[in-house]
C-alpha positions as CSV (number, residue, x, y, z in Angstrom):
1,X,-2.0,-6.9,-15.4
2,X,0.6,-9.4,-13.8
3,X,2.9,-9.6,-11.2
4,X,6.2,-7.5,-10.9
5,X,8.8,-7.6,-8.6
6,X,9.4,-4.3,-6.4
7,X,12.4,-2.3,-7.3
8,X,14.7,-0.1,-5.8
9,X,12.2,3.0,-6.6
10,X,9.6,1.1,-5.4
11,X,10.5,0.1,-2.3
12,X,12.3,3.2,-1.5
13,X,8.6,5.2,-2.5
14,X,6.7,2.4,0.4
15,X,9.5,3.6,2.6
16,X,9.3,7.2,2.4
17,X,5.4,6.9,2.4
18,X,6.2,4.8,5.7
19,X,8.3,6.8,7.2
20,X,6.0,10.1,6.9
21,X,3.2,8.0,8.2
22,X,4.7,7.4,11.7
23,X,5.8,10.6,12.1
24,X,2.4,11.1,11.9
25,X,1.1,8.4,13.9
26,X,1.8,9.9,17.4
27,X,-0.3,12.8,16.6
28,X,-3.1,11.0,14.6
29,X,-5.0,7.9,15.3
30,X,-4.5,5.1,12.9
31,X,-7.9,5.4,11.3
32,X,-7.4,8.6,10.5
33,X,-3.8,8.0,8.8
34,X,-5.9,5.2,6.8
35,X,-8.4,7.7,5.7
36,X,-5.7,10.6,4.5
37,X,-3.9,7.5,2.5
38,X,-7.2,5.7,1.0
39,X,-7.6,9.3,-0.1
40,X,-4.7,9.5,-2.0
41,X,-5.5,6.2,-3.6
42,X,-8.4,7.5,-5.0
43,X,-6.5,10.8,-6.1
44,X,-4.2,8.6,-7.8
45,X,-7.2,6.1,-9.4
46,X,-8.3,9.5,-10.8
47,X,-5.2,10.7,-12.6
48,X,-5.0,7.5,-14.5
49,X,-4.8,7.2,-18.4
50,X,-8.0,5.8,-18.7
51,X,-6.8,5.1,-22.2
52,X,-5.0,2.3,-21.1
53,X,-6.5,1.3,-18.1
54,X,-10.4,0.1,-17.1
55,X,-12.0,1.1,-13.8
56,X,-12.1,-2.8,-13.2
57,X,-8.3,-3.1,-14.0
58,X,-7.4,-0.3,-11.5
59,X,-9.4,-1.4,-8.7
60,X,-8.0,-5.0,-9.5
61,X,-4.4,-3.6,-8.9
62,X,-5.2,-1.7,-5.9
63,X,-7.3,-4.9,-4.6
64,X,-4.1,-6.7,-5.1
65,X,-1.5,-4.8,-3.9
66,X,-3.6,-4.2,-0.5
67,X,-3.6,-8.2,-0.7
68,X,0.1,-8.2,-0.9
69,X,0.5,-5.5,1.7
70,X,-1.6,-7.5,3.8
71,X,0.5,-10.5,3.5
72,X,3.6,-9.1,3.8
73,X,2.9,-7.3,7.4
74,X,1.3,-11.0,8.3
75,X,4.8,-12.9,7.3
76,X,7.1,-9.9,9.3
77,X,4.7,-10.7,11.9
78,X,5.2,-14.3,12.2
79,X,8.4,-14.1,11.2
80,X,9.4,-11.5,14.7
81,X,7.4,-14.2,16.5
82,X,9.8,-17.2,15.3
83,X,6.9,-18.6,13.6
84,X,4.4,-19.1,17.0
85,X,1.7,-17.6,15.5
């Protein structure tokens, strides 16, 4: 499983997922909204073909992509900063 750059339908999914979550946020505490989502991970782990994909191969995507998310809201961080991290 590679890399792939995001499209539109990507992005516009992380966006929508986004923008739900902080319309939540002022009524939930953070932990909480992580629970609710890691939840839906796993609901989504479960309804994979397992005909193409191993357990090791999904949990190397997520393990990835959390990576990536990780690393993105690091570099918006700095970035807002001017670079004086």
């Amino acid at each position: 499983m590679g890399t792939k750059p995001a499209k539109k339908e990507h992005e516009d999914l992380r966006n929508a997922l986004l923008a739900a979550v902080r319309k939540t946020a002022s009524d939930m505490p953070a932990e909480e909204i992580l629970a609710v989502v890691c939840v839906l991970v796993g609901q989504l782990i479960a309804l994979q073909d397992q005909r193409r994909f191993t357990n090791d191969s999904i949990m190397q995507l997520v393990s990835f992509n959390i990576e990536a998310g990780n690393k993105r809201v690091i570099e918006d961080l700095f970035n807002a900063k001017g670079g004086n991290a």
